[in-house]
C-alpha positions in Angstrom: 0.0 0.0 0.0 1.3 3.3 -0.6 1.2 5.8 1.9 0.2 9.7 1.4 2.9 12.0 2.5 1.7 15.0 4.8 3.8 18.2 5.3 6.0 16.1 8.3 6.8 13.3 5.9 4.0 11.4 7.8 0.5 10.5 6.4 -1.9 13.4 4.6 -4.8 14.7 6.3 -7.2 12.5 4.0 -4.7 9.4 5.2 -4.7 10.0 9.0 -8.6 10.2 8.4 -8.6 6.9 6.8 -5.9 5.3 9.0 -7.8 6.8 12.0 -11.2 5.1 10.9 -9.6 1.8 9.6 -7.9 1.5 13.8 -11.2 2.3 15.1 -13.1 -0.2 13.4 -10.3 -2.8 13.7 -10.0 -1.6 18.1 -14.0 -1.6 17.9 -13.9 -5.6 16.2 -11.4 -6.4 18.9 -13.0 -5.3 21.7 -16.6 -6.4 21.1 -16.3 -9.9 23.4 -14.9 -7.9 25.9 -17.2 -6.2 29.3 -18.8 -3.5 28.2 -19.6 -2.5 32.4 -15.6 -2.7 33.4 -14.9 -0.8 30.5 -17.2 2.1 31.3 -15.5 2.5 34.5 -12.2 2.4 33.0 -13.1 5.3 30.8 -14.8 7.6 33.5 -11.5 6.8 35.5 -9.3 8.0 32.5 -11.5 11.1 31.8 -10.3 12.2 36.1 -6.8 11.5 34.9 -4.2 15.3 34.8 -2.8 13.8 31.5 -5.7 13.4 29.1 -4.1 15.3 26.3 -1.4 12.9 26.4 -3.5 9.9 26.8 -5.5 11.1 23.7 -2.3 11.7 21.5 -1.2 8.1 22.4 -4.6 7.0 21.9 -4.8 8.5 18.2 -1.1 7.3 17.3 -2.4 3.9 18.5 -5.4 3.9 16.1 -3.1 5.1 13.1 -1.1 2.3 13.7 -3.7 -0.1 14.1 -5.1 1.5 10.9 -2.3 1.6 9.1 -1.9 -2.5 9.9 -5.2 -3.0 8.7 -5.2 -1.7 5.6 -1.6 -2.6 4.9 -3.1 -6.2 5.5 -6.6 -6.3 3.7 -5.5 -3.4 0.8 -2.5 -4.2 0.0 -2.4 -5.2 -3.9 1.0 -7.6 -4.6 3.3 -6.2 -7.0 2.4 -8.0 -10.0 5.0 -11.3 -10.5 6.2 -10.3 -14.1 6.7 -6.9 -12.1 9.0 -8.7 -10.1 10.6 -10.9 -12.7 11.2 -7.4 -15.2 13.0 -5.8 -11.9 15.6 -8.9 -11.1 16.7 -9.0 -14.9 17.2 -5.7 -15.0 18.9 -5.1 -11.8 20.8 -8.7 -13.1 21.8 -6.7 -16.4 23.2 -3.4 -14.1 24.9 -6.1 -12.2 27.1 -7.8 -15.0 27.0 -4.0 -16.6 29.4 -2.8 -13.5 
């Protein structure tokens, strides 16, 4: 998968959206068999906490990355295998060229 690059050499805005989405869903799936009840208390108990912002910019580099392995892993098209046969004879030819 090819990846958007952003101002910061990171991904675009449209890509961290996407990314973003793709980690939610994928936490979301995850999640589901767990308690719904402990995890409501886990989340009024992080809302008290003096670091929130923090928590939250872990939280969204978490998603991205979750996203980003999702869609790496479902998205992904394989180089195509005359693709890969074209770029060993040609990097074969520079070889024996040198």
């Amino acid at each position: 998968m090819t990846h958007e690059a952003g101002p910061h050499g990171g991904p675009g805005l449209d890509g961290r959206a996407v990314l973003l989405v793709a980690g939610l869903a994928d936490l979301t799936v995850s999640t589901l068999g767990s308690a719904l009840g402990s995890a409501l208390g886990t989340f009024r108990g992080l809302l008290r906490r003096s670091d929130t912002a923090e928590l939250a910019a872990d939280a969204e580099q978490d998603l991205m990355a979750r996203g980003r392995l999702v869609l790496d892993r479902y998205a992904a098209v394989p180089p195509a295998h005359l693709e890969i046969l074209a770029r060993h004879a040609l990097a074969r030819r520079a070889a024996d060229d040198v």
